[in-house]
C-alpha positions as CSV (number, residue, x, y, z in Angstrom):
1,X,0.0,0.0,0.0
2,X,1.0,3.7,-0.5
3,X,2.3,5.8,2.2
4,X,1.2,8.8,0.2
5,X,-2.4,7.2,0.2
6,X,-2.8,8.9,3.8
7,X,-1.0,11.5,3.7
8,X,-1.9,15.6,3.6
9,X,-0.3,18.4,2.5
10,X,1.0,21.6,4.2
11,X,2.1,24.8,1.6
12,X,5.2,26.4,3.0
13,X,5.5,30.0,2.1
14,X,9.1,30.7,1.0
15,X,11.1,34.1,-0.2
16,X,14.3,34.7,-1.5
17,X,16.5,37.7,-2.6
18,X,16.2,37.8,-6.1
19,X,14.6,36.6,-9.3
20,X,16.2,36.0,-12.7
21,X,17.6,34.1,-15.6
22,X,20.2,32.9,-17.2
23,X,21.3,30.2,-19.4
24,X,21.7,26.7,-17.8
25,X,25.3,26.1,-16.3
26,X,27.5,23.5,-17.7
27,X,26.5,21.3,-15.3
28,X,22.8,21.5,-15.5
29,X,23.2,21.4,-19.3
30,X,25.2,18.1,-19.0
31,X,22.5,16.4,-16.6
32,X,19.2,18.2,-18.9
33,X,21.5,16.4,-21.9
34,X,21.7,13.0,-19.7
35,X,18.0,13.5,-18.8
36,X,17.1,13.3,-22.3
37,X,18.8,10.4,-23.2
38,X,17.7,8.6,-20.0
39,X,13.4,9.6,-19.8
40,X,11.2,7.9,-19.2
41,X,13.5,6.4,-16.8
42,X,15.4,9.8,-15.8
43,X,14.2,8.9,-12.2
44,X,17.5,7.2,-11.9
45,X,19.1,10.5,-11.2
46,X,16.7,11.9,-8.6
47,X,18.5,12.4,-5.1
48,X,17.0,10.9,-2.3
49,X,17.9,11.8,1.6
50,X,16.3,10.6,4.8
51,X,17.1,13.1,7.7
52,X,16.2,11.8,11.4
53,X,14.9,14.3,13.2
54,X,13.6,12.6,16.6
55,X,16.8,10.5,17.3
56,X,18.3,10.2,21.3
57,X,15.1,11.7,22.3
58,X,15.0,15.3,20.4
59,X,11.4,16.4,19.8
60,X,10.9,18.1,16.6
61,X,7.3,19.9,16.0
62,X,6.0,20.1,12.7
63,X,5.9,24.1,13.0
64,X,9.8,24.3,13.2
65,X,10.1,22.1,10.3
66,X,8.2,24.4,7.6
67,X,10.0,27.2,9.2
68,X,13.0,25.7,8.4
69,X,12.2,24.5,5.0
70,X,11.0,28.2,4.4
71,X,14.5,29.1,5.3
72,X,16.0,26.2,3.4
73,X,14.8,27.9,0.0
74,X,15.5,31.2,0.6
75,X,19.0,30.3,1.5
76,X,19.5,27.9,-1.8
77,X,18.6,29.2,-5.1
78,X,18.9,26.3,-6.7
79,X,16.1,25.1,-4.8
80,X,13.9,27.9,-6.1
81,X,15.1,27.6,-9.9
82,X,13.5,25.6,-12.7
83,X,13.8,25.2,-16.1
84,X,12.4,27.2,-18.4
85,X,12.6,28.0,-21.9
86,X,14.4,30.6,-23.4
87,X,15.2,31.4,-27.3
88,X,18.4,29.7,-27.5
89,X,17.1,26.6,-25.7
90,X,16.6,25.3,-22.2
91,X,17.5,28.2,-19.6
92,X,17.6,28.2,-15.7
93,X,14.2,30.3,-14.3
94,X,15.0,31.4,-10.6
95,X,11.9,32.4,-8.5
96,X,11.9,35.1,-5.4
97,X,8.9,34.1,-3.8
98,X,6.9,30.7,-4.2
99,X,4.9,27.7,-2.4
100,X,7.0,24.5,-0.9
101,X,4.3,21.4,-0.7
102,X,5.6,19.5,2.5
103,X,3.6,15.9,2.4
104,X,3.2,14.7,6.0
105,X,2.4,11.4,7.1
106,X,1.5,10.5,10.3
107,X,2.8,6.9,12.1
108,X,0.9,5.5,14.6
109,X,3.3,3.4,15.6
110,X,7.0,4.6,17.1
111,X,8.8,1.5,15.9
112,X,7.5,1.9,12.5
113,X,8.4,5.5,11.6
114,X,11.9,5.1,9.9
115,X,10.6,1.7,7.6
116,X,7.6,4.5,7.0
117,X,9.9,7.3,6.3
118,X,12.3,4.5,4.3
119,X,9.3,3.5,2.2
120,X,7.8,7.4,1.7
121,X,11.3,8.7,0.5
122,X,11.1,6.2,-2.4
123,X,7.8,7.0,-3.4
124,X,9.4,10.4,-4.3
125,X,12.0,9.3,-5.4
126,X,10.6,7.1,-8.1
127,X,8.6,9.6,-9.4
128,X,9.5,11.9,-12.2
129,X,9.8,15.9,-11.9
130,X,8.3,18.3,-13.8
131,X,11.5,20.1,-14.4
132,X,9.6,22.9,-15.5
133,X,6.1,23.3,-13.2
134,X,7.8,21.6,-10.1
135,X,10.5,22.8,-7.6
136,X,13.3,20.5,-7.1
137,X,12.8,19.6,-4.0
138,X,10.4,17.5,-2.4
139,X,10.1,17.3,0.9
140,X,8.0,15.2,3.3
141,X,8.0,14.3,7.0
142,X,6.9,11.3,9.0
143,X,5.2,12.0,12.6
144,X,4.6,10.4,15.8
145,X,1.6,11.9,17.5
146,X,2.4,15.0,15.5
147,X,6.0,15.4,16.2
148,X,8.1,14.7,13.1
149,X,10.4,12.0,13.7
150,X,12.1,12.1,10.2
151,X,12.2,14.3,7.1
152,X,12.6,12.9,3.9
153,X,14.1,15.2,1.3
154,X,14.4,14.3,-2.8
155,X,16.2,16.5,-5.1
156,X,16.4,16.8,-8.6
157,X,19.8,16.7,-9.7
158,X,19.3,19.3,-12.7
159,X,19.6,21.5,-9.1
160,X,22.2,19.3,-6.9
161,X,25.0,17.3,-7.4
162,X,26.0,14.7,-4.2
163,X,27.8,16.7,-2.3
164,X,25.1,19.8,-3.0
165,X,22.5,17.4,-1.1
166,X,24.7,16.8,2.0
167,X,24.4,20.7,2.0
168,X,20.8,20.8,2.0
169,X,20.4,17.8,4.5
170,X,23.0,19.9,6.9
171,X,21.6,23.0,6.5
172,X,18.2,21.6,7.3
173,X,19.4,20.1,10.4
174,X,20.7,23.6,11.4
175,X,17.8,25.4,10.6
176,X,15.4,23.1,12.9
177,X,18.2,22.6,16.1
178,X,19.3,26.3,15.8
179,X,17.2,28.6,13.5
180,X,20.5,29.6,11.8
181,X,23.1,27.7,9.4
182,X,25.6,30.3,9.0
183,X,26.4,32.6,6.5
184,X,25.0,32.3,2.9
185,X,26.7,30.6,0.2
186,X,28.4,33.7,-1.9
187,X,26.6,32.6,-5.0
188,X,24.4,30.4,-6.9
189,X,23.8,28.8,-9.8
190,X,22.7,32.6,-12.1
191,X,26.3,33.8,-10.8
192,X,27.8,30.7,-11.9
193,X,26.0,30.5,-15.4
194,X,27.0,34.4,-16.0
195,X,30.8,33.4,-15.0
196,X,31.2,30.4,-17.5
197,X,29.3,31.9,-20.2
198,X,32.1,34.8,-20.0
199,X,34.7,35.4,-22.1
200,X,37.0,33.5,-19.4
201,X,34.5,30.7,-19.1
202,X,34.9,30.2,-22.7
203,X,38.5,30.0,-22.1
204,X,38.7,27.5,-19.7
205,X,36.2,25.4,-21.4
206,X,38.3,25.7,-24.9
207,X,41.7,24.1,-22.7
208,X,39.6,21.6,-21.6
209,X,38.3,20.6,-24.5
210,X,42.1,20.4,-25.6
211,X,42.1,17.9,-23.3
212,X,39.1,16.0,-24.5
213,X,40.3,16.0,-28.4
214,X,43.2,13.8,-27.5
215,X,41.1,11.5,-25.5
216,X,39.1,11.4,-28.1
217,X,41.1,10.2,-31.1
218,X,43.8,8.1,-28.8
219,X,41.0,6.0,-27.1
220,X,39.0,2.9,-28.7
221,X,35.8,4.2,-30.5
222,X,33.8,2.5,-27.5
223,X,35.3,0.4,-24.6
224,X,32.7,-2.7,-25.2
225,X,31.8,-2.8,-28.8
226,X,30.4,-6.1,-29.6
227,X,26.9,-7.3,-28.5
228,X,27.6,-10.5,-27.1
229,X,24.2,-12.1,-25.6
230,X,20.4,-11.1,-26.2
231,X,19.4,-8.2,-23.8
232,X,17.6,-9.2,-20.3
233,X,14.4,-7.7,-19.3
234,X,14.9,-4.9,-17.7
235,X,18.1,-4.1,-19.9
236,X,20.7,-3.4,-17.6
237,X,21.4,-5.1,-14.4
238,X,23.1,-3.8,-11.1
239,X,25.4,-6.0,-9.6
240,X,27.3,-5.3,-6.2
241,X,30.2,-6.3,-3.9
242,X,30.4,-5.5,-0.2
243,X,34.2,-6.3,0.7
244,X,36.2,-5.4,3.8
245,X,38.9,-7.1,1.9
246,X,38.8,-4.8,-0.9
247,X,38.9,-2.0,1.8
248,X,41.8,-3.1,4.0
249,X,43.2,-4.0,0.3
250,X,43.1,-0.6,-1.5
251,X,44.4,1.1,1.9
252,X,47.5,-1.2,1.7
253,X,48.3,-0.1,-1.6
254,X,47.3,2.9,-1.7
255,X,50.3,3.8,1.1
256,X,52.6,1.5,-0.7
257,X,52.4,3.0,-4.0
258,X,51.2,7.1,-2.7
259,X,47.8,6.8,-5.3
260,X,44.6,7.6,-3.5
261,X,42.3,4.7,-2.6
262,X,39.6,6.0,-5.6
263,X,42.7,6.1,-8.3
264,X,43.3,2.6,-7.1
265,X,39.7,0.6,-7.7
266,X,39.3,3.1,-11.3
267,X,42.6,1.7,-12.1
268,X,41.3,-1.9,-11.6
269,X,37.8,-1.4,-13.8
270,X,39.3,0.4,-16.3
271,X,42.0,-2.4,-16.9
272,X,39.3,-4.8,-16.3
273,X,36.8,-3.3,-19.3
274,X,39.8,-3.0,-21.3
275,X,40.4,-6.3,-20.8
276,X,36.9,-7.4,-21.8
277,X,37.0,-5.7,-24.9
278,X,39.9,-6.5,-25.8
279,X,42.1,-3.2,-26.0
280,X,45.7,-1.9,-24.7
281,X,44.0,1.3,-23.7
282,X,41.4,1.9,-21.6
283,X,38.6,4.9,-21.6
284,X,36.3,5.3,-18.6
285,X,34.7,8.8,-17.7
286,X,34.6,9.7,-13.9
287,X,32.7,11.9,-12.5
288,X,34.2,14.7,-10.5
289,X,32.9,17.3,-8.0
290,X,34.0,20.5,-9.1
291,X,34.0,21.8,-5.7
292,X,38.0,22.2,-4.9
293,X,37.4,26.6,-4.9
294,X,36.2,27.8,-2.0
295,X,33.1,29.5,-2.9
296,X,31.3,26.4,-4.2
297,X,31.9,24.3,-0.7
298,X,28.9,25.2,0.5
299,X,26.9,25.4,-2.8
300,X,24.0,23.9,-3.9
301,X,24.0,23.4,-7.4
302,X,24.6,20.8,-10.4
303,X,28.8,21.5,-10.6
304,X,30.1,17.3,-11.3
305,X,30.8,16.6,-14.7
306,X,32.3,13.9,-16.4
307,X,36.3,14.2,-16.8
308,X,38.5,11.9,-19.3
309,X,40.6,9.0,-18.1
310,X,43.0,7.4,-20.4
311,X,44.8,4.4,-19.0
312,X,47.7,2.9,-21.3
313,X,48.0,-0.8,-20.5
314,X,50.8,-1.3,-23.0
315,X,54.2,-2.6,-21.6
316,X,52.5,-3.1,-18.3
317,X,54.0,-6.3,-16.6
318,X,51.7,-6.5,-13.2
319,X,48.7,-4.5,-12.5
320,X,51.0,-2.8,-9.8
321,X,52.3,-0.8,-12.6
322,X,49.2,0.6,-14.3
323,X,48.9,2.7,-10.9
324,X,51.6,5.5,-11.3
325,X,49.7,5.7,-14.7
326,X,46.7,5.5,-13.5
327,X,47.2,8.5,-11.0
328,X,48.5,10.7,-13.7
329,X,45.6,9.6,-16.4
330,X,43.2,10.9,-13.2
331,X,45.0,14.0,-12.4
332,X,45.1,15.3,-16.0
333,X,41.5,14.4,-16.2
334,X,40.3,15.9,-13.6
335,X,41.9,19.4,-14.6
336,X,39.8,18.9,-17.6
337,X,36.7,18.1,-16.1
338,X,34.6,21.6,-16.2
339,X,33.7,22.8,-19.8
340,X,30.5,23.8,-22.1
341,X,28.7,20.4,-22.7
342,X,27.2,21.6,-26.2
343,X,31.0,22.1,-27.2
344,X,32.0,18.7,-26.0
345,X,28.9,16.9,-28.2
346,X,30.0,19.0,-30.6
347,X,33.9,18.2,-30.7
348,X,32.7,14.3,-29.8
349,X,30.6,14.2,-32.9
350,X,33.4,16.1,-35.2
351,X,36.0,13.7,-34.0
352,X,34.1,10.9,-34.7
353,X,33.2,11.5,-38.1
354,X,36.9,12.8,-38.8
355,X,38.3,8.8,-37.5
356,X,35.1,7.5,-39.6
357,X,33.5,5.9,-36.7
358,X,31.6,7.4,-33.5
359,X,33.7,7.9,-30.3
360,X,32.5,6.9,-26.7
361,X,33.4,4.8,-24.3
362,X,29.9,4.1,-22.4
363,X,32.0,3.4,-19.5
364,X,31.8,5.7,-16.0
365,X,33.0,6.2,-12.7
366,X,31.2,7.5,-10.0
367,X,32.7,7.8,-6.5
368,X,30.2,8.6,-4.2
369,X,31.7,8.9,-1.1
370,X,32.8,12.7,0.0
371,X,35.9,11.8,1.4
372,X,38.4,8.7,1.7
373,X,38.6,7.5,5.3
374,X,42.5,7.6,6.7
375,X,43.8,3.6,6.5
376,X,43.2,1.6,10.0
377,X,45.7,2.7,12.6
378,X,48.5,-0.3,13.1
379,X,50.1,-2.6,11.0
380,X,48.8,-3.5,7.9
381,X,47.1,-6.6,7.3
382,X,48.7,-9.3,6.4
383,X,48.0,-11.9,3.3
384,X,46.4,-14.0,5.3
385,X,44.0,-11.7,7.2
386,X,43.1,-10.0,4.0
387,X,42.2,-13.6,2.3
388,X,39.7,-14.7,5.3
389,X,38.5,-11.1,4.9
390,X,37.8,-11.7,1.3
391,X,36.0,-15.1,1.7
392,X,33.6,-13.1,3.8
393,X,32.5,-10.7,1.1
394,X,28.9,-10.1,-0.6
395,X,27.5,-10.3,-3.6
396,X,24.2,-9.7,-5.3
397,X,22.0,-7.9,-8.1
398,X,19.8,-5.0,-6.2
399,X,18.5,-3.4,-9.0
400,X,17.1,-2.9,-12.4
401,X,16.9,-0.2,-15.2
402,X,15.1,-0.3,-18.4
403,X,16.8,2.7,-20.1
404,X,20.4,4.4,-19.3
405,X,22.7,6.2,-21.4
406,X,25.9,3.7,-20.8
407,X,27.1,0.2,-20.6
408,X,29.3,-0.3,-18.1
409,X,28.7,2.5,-15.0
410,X,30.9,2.0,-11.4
411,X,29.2,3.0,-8.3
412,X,31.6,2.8,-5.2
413,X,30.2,3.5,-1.6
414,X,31.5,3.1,1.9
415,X,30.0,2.5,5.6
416,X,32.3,2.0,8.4
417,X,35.0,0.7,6.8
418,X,33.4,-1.2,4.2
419,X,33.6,-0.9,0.7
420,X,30.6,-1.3,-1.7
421,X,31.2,-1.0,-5.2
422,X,28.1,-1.5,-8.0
423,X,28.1,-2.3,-11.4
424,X,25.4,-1.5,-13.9
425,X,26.1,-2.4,-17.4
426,X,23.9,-3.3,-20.7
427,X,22.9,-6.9,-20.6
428,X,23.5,-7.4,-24.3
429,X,27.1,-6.4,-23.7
430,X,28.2,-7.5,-20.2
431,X,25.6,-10.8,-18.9
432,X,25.2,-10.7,-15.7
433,X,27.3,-13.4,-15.2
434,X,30.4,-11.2,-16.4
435,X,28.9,-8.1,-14.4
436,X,29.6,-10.6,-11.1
437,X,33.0,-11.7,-12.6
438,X,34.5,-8.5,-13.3
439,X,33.4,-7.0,-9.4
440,X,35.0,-10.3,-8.3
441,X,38.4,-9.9,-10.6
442,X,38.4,-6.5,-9.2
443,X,38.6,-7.7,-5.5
444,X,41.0,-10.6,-6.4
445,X,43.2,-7.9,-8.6
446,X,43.3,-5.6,-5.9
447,X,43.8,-8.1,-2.6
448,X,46.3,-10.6,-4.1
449,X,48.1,-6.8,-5.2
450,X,48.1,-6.1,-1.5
451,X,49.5,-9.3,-0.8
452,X,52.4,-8.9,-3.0
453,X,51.5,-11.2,-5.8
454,X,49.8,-8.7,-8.2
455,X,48.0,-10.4,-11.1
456,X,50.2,-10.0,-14.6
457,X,48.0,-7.7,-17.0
458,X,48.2,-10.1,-19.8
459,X,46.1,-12.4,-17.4
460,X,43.2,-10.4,-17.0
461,X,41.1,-11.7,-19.8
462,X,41.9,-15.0,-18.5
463,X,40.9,-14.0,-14.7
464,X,37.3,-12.7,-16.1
465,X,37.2,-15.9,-18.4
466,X,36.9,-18.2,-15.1
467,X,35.1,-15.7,-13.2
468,X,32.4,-16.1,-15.2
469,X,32.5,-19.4,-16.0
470,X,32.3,-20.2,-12.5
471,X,28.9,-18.1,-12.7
472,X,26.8,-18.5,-15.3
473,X,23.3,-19.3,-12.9
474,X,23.4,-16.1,-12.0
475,X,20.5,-15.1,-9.0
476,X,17.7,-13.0,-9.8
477,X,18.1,-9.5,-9.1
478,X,15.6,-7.5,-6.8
479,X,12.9,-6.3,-8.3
């Protein structure tokens, strides 16, 4: 049954400073370019938050919640901006004044309110925005005898990247223990729009893009280019690997070799696709934050965009030795990663028909977390600590899409000390059998690195080969 079936509605009055437009930043025109190649199923990049509000005995009424949500979108224009449409296309539409709808549902029961807040929050967040007649953010709140024990917030990421929604859930925590979060940030989303479509804007776009051109003609024209089994239904399958092995692992080598821990598992899936297709260079597209100046720390706004990563596998001996290149391929790429996304189609598209075929990988990196967590004080772990860790790892398919714009799409998340890492790829190109075996390679790559007997590179195909071989019943995913 739906939570929303018994819910009501509250209108939260909301002002701001200012009204205007603009055209749409780089990063809302890359996500408004990745929504169109994703809908109907662009509800795969709507942000979804769950904010307790009544834990360790705090009591939250439902009155300092809309205050605080009223405060929220004053303080966040990106919250208060839509899309609207202008005569060179899609523009960003920000609102002073406006209407919040705050659902609120009301539990009965006290042990029941987080599974009801759990199950509200995906109600949102499986349900497409109106990016132009909808705010974006929904917000909702689950009560106990009319105190709110949890708030359950869902962005749209046209207005938010990741680490823009851990602003919004902080801020909102603020507002409703304090009445204040601080300072405002200095600027939005119409200051940032006005600075990139600048002459200097253009600039630093153009030497990105100088950036992108070589990626472009040195990389394979796609990083999995056969079809190599019919397409399951749904099309693309998400499988995933908890590990505390690969953890401790990537730690281990990230200290021996003075790569971060992110550069380390990239390293692994890039060599890993390469592998599958059959290439001596690898092309994955992470995605990266954007936020490293100081004025867009506290910002709420759509900054990540996707950078190039070019990993040469040639000469390699051991996998050990695709990380010093891996580290550099990441650092140049991510000095490349904010630019004009019609200029990037546009140069993507020229190269391609200049080499005679089109040029993409469909392969991307996403690392989710905000921050890697300093290595386990102590000794490192040794081999055989790292092996029992390993036998104790997960595995299984959570999820489905019907529609997505890649083929082969890393996920990595962690939780106290843990490290999950999900892959999504295209059914027809990667079964799920070799979606299982290539999260598995990656673990064994990575832990028998750390226990100084790193895999040869040449024997990567071979390592997938009986990975998958070994799984060809693979278990339903969740539906």
């Amino acid at each position: 049954m739906s939570v929303l079936a018994d819910a009501r509605v509250i209108e939260v009055d909301f002002s701001g400073d200012r009204a205007g437009t603009a055209p749409l930043t780089w990063g809302q025109r890359a996500m408004w370019n990745a929504i169109a190649r994703t809908a109907p199923n662009d509800v795969y990049f709507n942000i979804g938050r769950l904010l307790p509000l009544g834990e360790r005995g705090r009591v939250t009424e439902l009155p300092a919640l809309t205050s605080a949500l009223a405060a929220l979108m004053g303080r966040h224009e990106a919250l208060r901006t839509v899309v609207g449409r202008g005569p060179g296309g899609p523009c960003q539409a920000l609102a002073d004044t406006g209407r919040l709808r705050l659902t609120v549902v009301e539990e009965p029961r006290p042990d029941r309110t987080a599974d009801t807040a759990a199950r509200l929050l995906e109600e949102l967040r499986t349900t497409r925005f109106d990016y132009e007649g909808e705010w974006p953010l929904r917000a909702a709140a689950v009560c106990h005898q009319g105190r709110v024990t949890h708030a359950a917030l869902v962005l749209c990421h046209l207005a938010s990247d990741g680490q823009g929604a851990e602003n919004v859930v902080r801020d909102l925590r603020l507002l409703v223990r304090r009445g204040s979060a601080g300072p405002r940030p200095p600027a939005g989303p119409l200051d940032l729009a006005t600075a990139q479509h600048a002459p200097t804007g253009v600039r630093r776009s153009e030497r990105a893009l100088a950036h992108w051109e070589t990626f472009y003609r040195t990389m394979p024209p796609t990083m999995l280019p056969r079809q190599v089994a019919e397409p399951r239904t749904p099309r693309f399958w998400s499988g995933r690997l908890v590990s505390g092995a690969l953890a401790a692992a990537t730690d281990v080598l990230a200290a021996e070799h003075r790569v971060s821990g992110s550069t380390i598992l990239m390293t692994g899936m890039a060599a890993l696709v390469a592998a599958e297709g059959g290439h001596q260079v690898a092309a994955m597209m992470p995605i990266v934050g954007n936020r490293t100046a100081a004025d867009r720390q506290g910002m709420v706004a759509m900054l990540s965009q996707d950078a190039p990563f070019l990993l040469d596998l040639s000469g390699a001996e051991l996998f050990t030795d695709l990380l010093p290149r891996g580290w550099d391929a990441a650092m140049a790429g991510y000095r490349a990663a904010s630019y004009d996304p019609v200029a990037w189609e546009a140069l993507r598209e020229r190269v391609g028909r200049e080499r005679g075929t089109p040029v993409h990988p469909y392969c991307c990196y996403n690392d989710q977390r905000f921050h890697e967590r300093p290595p386990v004080p102590g000794p490192p772990p040794g081999p055989a600590e790292l092996r029992e860790a390993q036998r104790r790892s997960e595995f299984g398919f959570p999820a489905t899409e019907d529609q997505l714009g890649c083929r082969y799409c890393v996920h990595v998340t962690e939780e106290r000390g843990t490290l999950a890492v999900m892959l999504t790829a295209d059914t027809a190109y990667l079964p799920p059998e070799s979606i299982r075996a290539h999260l598995e390679a990656l673990e064994e790559v990575v832990v028998e690195s750390a226990c100084g007997a790193p895999p040869p590179v040449g024997e990567l195909p071979a390592l997938l080969g009986r990975a998958a071989a070994s799984r060809r019943t693979a278990s339903e995913p969740a539906r």
